[in-house]
Phi, psi and omega in degrees: 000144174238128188257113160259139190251097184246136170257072195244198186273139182293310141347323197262329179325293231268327205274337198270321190276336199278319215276302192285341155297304165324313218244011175080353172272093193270313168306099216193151186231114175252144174243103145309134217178146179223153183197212191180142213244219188272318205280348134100036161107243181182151170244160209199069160094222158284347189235138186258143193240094186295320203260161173230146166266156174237162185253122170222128206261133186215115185222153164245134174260163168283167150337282191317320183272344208282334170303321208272355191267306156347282191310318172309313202243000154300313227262276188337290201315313209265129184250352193068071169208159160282138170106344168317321199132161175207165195216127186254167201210104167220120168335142164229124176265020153132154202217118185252159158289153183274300196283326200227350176068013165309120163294138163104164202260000000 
């Protein structure tokens, strides 16, 4: 299993998760959030804006699925602009229910 992490533009969110609903991936956790990239926020005139707000979208995939969810939330996500987003990829070494002490997604 793999926990993806999408950082994307709050504009994009609803565009990146509806699509992955779409594509059979419905579980998932969006966070309102706010942070700063490369571009190390922005200025507008006089006032510099250090933090942007951002969305981050967090699901665990099976192996098997993690190209095509990638591939999903790139396609959605992406304006050719700073500030599109970045996306982590990390193992998850087991995962329980609460409710029921089941293992596994």
């Amino acid at each position: 299993m793999k926990m993806i992490r999408a950082i994307v533009r709050p504009d994009s969110a609803d565009a990146v998760t509806d699509g992955l609903a779409e594509a059979g991936h419905h579980t998932m956790t969006k966070i309102n959030a706010f942070g700063r990239g490369k571009q190390k926020g922005i200025t507008v005139g006089n006032v510099r804006y250090d933090e942007l707000p951002k969305t981050l979208i967090m699901m665990v995939v099976e192996d098997s699925d993690l190209e095509e969810v990638l591939k999903l939330i790139k396609y959605k996500a992406y304006s050719g602009n700073f500030g599109d987003g970045k996306i982590f990829v990390t193992n998850v070494e087991q995962a329980i229910t609460v409710r029921t002490g089941e293992t596994g997604l």
